[in-house]
RODO-915905 format. One line per 10 residues: their letters; for each residue x, y, z of N, C-alpha, C, O, CB. Coordinates in steps of 0.1 Angstrom, whole numbers, plus 5000, padded with zeros to 4 digits. Glycine has a CB too. Example, Ala and Ser with C-alpha at 12.3 -4.5 7.8 and 13.67 -1.06 7.14 Angstrom:
as = 5132 4943 5078 5123 4955 5078 5132 4967 5078 5142 4967 5085 5113 4955 5090  5128 4978 5071 5137 4989 5071 5129 5000 5079 5134 5011 5080 5141 4994 5057
END
This chain:
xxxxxxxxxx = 2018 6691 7559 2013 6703 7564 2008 6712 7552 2015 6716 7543 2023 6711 7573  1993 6714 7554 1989 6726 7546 1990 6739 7549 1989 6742 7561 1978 6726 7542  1991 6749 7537 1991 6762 7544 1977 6773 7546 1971 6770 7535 2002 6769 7539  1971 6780 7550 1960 6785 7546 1966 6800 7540 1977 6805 7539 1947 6785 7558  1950 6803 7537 1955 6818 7533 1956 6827 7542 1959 6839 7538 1947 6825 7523  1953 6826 7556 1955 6835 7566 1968 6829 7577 1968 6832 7588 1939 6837 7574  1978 6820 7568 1987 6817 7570 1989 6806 7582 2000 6805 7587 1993 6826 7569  1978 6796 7585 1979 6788 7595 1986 6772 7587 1990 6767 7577 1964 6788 7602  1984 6770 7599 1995 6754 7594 1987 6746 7594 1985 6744 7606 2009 6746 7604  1978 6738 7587 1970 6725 7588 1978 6708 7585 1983 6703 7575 1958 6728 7578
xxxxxxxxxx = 1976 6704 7601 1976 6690 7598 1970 6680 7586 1958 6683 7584 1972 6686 7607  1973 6674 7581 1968 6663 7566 1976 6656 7566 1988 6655 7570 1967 6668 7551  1964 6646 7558 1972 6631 7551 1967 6625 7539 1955 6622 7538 1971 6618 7560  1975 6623 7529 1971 6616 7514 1970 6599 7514 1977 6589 7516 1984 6620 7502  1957 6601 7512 1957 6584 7511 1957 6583 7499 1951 6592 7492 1946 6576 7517  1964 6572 7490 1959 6572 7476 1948 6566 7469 1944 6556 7474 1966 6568 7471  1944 6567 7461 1934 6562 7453 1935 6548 7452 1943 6544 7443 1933 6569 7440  1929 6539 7459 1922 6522 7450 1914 6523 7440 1911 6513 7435 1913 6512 7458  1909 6537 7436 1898 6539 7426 1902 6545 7413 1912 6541 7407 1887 6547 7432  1893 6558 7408 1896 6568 7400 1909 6576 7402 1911 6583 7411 1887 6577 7401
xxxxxxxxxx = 1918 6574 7391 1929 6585 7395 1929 6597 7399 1936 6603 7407 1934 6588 7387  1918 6598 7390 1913 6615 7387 1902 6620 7395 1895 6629 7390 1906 6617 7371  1900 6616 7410 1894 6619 7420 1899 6624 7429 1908 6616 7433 1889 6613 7423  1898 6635 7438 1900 6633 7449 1890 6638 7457 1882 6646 7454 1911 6636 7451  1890 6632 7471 1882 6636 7482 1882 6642 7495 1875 6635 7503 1878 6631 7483  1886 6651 7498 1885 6659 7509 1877 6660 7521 1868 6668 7522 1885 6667 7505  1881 6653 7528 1877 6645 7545 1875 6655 7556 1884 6656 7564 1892 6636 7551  1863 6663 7559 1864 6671 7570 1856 6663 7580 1846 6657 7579 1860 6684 7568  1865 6666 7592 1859 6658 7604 1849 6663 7611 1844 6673 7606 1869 6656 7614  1843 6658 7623 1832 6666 7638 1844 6675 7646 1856 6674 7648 1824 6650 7654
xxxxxxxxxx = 1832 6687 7652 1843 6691 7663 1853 6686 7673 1848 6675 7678 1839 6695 7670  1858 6686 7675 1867 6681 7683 1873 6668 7677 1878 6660 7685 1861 6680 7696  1874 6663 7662 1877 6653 7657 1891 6654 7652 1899 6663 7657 1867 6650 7648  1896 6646 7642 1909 6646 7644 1910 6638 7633 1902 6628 7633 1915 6641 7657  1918 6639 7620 1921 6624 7610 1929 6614 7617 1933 6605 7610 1930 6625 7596  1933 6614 7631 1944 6599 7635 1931 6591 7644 1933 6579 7648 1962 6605 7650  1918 6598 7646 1906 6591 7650 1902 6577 7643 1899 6579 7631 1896 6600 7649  1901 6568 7647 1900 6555 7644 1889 6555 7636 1892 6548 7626 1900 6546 7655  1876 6559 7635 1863 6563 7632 1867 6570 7615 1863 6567 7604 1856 6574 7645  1877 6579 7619 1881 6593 7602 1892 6582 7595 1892 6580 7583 1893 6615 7607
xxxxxxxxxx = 1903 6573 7607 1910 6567 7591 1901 6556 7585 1902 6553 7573 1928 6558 7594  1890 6548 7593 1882 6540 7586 1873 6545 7574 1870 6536 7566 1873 6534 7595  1868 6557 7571 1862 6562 7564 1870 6566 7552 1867 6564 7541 1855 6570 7571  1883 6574 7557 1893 6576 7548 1898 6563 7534 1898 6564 7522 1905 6579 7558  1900 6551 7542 1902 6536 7539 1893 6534 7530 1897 6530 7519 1900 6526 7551  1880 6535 7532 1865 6530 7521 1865 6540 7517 1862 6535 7506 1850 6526 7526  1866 6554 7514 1862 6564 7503 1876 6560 7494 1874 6558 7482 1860 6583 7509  1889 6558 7498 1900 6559 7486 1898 6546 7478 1906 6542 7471 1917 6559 7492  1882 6539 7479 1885 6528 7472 1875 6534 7455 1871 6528 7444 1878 6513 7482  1874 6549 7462 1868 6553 7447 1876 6567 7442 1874 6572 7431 1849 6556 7448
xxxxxxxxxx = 1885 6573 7451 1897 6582 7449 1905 6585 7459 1905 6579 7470 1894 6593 7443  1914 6597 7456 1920 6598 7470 1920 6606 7479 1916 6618 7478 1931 6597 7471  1922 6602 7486 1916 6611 7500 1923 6619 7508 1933 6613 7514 1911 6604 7510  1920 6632 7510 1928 6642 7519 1922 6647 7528 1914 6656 7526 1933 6651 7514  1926 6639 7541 1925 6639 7556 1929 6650 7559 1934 6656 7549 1931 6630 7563  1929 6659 7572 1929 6669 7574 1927 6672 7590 1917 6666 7594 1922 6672 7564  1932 6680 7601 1928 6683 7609 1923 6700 7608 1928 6709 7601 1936 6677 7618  1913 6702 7615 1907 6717 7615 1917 6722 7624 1924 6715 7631 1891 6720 7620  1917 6735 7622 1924 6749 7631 1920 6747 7643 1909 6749 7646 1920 6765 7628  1930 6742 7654 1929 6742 7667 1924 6728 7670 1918 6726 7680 1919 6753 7671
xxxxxxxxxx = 1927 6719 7663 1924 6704 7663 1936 6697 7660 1940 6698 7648 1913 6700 7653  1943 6689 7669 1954 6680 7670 1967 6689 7666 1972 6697 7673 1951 6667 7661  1970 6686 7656 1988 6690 7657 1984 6704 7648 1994 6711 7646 2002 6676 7647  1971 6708 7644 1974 6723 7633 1972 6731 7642 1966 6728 7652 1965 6728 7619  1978 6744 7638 1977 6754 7643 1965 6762 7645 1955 6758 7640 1985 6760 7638  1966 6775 7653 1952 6782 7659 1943 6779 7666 1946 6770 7674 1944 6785 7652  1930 6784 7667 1922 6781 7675 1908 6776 7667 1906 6783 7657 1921 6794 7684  1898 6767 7668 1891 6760 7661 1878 6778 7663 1876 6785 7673 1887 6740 7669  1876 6780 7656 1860 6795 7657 1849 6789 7649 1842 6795 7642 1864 6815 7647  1847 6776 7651 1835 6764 7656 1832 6766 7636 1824 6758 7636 1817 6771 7672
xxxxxxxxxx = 1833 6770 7625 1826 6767 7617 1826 6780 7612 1817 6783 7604 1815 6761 7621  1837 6788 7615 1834 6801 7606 1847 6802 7594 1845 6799 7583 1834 6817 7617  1862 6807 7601 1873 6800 7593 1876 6790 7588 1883 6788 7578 1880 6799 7596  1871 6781 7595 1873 6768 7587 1870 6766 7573 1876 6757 7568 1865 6760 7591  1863 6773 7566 1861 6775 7549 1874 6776 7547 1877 6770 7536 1851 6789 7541  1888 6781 7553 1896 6782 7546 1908 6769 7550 1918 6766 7545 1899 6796 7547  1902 6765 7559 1910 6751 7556 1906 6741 7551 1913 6731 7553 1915 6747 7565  1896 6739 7545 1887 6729 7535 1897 6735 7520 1904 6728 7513 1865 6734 7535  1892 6753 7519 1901 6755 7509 1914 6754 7506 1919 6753 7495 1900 6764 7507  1921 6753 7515 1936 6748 7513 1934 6734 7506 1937 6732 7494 1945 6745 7529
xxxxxxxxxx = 1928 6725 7516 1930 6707 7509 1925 6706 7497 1926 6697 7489 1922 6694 7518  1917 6718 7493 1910 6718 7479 1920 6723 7471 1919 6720 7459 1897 6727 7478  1927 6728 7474 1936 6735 7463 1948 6721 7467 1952 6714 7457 1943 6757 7468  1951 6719 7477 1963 6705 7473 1959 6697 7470 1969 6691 7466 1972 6699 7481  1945 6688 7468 1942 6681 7461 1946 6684 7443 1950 6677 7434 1930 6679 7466  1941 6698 7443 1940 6700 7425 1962 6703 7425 1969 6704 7415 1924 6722 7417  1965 6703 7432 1982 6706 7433 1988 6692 7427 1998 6690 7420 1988 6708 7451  1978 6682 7431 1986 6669 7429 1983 6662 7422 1988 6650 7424 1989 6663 7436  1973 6666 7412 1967 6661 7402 1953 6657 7400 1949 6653 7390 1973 6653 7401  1943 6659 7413 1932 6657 7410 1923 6666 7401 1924 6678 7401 1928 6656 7420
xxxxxxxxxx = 1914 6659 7391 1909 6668 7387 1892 6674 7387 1885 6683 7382 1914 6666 7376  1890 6662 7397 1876 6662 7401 1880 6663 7419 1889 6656 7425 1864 6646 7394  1873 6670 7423 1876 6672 7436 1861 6670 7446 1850 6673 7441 1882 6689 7437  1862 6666 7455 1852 6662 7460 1852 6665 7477 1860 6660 7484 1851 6649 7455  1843 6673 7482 1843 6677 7496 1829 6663 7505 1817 6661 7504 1837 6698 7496  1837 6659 7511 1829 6650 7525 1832 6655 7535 1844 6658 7539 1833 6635 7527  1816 6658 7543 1821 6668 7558 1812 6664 7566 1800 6665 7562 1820 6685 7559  1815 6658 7580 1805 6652 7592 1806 6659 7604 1816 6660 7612 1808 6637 7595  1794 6662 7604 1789 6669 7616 1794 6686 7613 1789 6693 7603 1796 6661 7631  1801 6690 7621 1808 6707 7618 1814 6704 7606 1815 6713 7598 1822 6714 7631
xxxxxxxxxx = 1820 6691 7602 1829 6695 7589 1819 6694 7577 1820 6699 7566 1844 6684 7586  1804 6685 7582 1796 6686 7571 1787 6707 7569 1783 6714 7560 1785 6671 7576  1788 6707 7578 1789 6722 7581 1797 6730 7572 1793 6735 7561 1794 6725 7593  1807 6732 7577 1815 6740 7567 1819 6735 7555 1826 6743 7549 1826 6745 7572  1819 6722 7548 1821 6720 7536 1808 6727 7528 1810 6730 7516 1825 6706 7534  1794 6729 7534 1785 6737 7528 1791 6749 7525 1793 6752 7513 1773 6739 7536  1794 6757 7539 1800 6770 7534 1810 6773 7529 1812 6785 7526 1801 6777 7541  1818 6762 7527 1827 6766 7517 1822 6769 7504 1820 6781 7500 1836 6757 7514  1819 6758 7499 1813 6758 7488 1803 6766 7480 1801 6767 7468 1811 6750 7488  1796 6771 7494 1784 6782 7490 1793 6797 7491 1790 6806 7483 1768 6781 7504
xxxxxxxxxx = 1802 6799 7499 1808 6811 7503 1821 6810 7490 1819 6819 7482 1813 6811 7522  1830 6803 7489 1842 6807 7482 1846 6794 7470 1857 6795 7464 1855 6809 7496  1839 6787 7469 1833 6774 7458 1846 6768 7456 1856 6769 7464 1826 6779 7442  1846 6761 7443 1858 6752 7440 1856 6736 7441 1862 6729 7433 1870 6756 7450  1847 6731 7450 1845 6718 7446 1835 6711 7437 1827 6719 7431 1842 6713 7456  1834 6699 7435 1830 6695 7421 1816 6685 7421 1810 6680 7412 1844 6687 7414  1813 6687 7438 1802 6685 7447 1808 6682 7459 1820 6682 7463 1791 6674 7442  1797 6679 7465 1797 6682 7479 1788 6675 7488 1776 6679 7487 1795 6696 7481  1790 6664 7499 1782 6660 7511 1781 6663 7522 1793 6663 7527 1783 6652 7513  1772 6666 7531 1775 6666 7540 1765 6657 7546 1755 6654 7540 1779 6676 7543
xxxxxxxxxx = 1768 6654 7560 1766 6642 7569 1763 6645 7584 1772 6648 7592 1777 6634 7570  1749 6644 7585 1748 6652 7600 1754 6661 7608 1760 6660 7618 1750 6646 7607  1747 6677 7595 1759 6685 7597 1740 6693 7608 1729 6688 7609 1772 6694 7579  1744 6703 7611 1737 6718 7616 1735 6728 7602 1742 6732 7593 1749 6727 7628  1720 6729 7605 1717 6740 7596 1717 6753 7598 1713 6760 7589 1707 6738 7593  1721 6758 7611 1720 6767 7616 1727 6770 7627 1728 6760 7633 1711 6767 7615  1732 6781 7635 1740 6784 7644 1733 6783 7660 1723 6789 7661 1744 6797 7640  1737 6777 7673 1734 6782 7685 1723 6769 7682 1711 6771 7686 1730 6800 7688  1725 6761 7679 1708 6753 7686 1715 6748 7693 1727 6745 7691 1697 6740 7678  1707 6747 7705 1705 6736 7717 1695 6732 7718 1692 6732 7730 1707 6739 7728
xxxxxxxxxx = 1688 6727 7713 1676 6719 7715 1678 6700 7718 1669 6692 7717 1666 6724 7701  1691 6697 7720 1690 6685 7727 1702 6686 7734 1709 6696 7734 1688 6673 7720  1705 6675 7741 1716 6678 7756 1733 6679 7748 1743 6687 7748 1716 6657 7771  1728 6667 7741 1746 6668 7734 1749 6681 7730 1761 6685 7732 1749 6658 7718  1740 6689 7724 1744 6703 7718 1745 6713 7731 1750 6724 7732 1732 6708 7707  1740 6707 7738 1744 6723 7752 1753 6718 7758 1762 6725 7762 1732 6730 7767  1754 6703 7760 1770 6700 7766 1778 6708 7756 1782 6719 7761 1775 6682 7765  1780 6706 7742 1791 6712 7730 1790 6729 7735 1800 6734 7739 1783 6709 7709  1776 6736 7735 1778 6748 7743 1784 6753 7751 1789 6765 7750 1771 6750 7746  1787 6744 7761 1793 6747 7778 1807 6746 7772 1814 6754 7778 1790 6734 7794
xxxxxxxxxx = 1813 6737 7761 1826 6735 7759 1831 6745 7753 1843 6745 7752 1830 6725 7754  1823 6757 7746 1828 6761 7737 1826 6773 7742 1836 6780 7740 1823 6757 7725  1813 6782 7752 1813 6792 7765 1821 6796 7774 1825 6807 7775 1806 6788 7772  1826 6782 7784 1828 6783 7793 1845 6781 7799 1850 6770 7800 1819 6776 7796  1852 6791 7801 1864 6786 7805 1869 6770 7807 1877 6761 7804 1865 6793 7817  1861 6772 7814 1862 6752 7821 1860 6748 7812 1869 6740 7811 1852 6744 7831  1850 6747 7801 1846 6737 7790 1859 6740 7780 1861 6732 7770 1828 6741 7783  1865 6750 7781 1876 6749 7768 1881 6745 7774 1882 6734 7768 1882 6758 7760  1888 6744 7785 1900 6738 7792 1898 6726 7791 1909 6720 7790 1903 6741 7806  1888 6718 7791 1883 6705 7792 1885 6695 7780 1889 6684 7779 1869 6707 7795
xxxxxxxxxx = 1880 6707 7767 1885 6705 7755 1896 6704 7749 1897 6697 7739 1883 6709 7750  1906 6712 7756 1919 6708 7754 1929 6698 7758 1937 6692 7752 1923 6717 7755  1926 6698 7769 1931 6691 7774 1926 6668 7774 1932 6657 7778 1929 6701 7788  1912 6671 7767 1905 6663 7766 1908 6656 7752 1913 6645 7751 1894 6668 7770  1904 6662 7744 1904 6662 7728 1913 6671 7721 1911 6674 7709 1891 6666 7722  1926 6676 7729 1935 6683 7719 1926 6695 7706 1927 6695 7694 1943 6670 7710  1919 6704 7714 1910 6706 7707 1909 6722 7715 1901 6725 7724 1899 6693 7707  1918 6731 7708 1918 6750 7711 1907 6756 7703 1906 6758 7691 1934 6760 7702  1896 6760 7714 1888 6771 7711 1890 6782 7712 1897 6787 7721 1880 6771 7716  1885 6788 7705 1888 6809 7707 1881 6810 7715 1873 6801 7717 1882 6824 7695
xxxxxxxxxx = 1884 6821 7722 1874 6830 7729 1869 6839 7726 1875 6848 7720 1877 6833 7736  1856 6841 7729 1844 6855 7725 1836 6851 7714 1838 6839 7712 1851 6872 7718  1828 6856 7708 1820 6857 7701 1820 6864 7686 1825 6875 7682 1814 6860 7708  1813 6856 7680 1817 6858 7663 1814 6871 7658 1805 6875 7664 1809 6848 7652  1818 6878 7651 1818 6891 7647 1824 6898 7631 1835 6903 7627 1825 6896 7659  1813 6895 7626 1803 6892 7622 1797 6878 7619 1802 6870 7611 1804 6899 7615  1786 6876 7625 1782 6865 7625 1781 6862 7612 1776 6869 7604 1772 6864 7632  1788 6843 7608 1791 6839 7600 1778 6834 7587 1767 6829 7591 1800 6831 7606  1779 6835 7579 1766 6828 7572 1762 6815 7576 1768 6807 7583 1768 6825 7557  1752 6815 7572 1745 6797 7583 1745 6792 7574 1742 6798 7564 1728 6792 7592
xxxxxxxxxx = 1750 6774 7573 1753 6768 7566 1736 6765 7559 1737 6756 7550 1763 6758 7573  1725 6768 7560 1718 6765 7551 1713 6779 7542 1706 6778 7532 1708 6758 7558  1718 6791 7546 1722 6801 7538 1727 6796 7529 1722 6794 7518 1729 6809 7543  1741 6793 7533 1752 6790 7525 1748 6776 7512 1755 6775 7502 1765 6786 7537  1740 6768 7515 1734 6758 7506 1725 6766 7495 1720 6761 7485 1724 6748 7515  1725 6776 7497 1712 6785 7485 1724 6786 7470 1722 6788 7458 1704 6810 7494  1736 6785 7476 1746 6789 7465 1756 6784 7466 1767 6790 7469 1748 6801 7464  1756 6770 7462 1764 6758 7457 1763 6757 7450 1774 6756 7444 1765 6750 7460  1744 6751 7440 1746 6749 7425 1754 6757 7414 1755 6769 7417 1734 6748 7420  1756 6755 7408 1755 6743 7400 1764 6730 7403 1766 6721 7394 1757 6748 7385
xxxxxxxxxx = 1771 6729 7416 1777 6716 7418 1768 6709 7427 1759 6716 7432 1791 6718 7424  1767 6695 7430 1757 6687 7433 1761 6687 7447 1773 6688 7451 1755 6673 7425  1751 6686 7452 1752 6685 7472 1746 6674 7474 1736 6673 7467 1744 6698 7482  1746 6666 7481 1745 6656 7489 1741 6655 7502 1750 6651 7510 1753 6652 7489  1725 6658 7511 1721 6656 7522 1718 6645 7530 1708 6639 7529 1715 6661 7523  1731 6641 7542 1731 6628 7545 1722 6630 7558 1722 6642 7562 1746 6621 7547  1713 6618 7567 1710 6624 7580 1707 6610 7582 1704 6601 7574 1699 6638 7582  1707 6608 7600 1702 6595 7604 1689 6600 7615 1689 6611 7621 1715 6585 7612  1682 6594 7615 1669 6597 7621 1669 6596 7635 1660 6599 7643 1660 6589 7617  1684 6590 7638 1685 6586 7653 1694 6595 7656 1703 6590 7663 1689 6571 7657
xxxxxxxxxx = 1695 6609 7652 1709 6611 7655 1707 6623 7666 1699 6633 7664 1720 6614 7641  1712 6623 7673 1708 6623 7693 1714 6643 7691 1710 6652 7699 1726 6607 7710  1721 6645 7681 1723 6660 7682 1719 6672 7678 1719 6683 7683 1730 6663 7680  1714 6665 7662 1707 6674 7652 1694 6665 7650 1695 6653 7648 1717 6678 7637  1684 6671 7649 1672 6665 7645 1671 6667 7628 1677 6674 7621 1659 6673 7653  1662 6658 7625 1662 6656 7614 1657 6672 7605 1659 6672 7593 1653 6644 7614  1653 6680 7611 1651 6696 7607 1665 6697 7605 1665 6685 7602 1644 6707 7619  1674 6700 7604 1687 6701 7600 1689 6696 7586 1691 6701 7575 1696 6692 7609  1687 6688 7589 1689 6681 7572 1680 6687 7563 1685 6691 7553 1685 6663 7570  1664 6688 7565 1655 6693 7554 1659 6708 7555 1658 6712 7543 1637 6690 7557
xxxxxxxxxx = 1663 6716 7563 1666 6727 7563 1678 6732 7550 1677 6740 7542 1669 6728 7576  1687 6725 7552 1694 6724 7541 1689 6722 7526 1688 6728 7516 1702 6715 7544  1685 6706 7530 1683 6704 7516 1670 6715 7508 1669 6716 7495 1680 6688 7515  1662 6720 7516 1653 6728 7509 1658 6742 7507 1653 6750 7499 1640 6727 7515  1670 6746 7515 1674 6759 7508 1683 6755 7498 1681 6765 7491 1682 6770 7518  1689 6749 7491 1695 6743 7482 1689 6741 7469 1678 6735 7467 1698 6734 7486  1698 6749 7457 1690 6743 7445 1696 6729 7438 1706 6722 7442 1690 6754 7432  1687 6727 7426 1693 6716 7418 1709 6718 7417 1715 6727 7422 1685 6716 7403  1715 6710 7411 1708 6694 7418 1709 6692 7434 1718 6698 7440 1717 6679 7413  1704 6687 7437 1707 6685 7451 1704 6666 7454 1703 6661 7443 1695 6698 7462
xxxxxxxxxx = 1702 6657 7465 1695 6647 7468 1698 6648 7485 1707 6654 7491 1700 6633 7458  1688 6642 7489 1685 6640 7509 1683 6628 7509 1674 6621 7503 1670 6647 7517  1693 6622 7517 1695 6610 7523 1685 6606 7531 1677 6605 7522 1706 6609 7530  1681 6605 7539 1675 6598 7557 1677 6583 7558 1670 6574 7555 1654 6600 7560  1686 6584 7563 1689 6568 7572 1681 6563 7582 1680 6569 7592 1703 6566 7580  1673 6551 7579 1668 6549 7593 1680 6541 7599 1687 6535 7592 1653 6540 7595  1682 6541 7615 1686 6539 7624 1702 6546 7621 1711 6544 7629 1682 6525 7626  1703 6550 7615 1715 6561 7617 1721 6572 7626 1722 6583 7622 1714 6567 7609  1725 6569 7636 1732 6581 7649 1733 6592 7642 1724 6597 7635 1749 6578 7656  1752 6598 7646 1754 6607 7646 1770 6611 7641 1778 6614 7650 1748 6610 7657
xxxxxxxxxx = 1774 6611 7629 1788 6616 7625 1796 6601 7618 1793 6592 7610 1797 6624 7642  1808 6604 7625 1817 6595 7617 1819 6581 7629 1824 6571 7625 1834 6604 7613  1812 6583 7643 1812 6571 7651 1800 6561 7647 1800 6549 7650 1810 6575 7666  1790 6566 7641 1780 6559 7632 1780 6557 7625 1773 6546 7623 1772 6560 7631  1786 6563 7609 1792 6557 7596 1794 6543 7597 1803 6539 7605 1805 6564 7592  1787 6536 7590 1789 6524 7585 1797 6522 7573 1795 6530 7564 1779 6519 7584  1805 6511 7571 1811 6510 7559 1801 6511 7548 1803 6519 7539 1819 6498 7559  1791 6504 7548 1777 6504 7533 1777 6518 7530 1778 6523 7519 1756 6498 7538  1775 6529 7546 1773 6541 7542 1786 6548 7535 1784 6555 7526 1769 6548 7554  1795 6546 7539 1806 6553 7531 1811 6550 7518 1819 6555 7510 1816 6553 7538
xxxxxxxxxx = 1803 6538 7518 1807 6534 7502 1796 6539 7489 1798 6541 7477 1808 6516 7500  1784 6540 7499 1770 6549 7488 1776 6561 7487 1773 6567 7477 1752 6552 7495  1783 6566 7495 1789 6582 7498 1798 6577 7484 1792 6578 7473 1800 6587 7515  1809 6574 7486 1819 6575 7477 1815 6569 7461 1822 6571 7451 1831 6569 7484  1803 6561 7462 1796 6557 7452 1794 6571 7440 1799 6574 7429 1782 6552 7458  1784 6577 7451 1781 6593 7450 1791 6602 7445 1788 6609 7435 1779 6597 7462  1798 6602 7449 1809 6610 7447 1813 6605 7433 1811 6613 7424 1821 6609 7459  1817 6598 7430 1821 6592 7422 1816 6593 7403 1822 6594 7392 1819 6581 7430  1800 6593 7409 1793 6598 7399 1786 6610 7394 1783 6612 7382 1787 6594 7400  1784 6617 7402 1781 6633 7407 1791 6641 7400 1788 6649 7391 1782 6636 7423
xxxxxxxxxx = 1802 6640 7403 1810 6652 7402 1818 6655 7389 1825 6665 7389 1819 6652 7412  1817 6647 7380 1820 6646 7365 1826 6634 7360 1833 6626 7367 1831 6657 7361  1824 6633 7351 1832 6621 7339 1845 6617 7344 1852 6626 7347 1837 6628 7324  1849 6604 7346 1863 6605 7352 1869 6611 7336 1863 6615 7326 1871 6587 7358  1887 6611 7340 1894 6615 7328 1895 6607 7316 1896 6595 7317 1905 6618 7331  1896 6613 7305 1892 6603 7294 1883 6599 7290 1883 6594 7278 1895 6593 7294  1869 6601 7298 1852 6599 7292 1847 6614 7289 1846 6622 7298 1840 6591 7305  1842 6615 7276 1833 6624 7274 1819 6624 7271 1814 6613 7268 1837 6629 7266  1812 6634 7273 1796 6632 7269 1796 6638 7250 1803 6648 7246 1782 6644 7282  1790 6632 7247 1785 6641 7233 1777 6650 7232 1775 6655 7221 1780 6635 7226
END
């Protein structure tokens, strides 16, 4: 269990490194996702083969405490696993976030920083789209009495109620002020929730360094992650975010 700074309890798990000692990587899931999801330990499995990895459930998702407020607090439970990763020795830290968690690992990093780069993966550039069905279904769940009840009871998965106040920075806001750590825009062309405007949205509010993925035939989150893909990820990671320990540049 992690703790945050507004004192909630987050669920987590350490996988260890098959790779770099001196890595670690920090695993944020989709809404309503979960690290005991078959889809997040497979991904978990192929990224620790380049450091280690700290799984994690969001606020109001499986066994942690509170209520999930879709992508606004959450910066601070990314920052918790960021700070227990560097607790236990990592010294390159690395944020991976799909769908909402590719979301808020932007705003972390752009809002309260600390990682040593950063991906995200068919995340939202922006707040309230509905412009395809999957996203107004996610609407109704997140609106509607019924739709939270549905969620909880469905996906172990506590929504607040009401509306954000003050409305939170948008994660392609939040991309204008990440550098100087390297960001990583992942997107699949097929992916049924966010259109591919999501992704350029980001990556063009974003400075150097930055790089934009586009997968062809790529869905949507961590049920479409292919192993090839999570290993270019952790490839990435791997190289991006500094020197392992013991190599210097001149």
């Amino acid at each position: 269990m992690l703790r945050t700074r507004d004192n909630l309890r987050i669920d987590a798990a350490h996988t260890p490194s098959r790779g770099a000692d001196d890595l670690g990587i920090v695993l944020a899931h989709g809404f309503t996702g979960s690290l005991r999801e078959r889809a997040t330990r497979g991904i978990a499995h192929v990224l620790s083969g380049f450091g280690g990895v700290i799984a994690f459930d969001f606020r109001g998702h499986g066994r942690s405490g509170g209520r999930s407020t879709v992508g606004d607090l959450e910066i601070l439970d990314v920052e918790a696993a960021v700070r227990h990763a560097r607790l236990i020795g990592y010294r390159r830290v690395v944020t991976v976030g799909f769908s909402l968690g590719g979301a808020v690992a932007v705003r972390h990093a752009g809002v309260l920083g600390g990682p040593d780069a950063v991906v995200s993966v068919s995340a939202p550039a922006r707040w309230y789209y509905r412009g395809t069905r999957p996203m107004r279904q996610v609407h109704w769940a997140i609106e509607r009495p019924i739709g939270r009840l549905a969620a909880r009871l469905g996906k172990r998965t506590r929504i607040m109620k009401g509306v954000w106040d003050p409305l939170p920075l948008a994660p392609y806001e939040a991309a204008a002020k990440i550098s100087p750590a390297p960001l990583l825009v992942v997107h699949g062309d097929a992916d049924r929730f966010f259109p591919l405007e999501h992704a350029y949205q980001i990556y063009e509010a974003a400075n150097e360094p930055k790089e934009l993925w586009i997968e062809p035939g790529f869905g949507h989150a961590e049920s479409a992650a292919t192993p090839e893909l999570v290993s270019r990820i952790g490839r990435w990671a791997a190289a991006r975010s500094g020197p392992p320990e013991g190599v210097y540049s001149s």
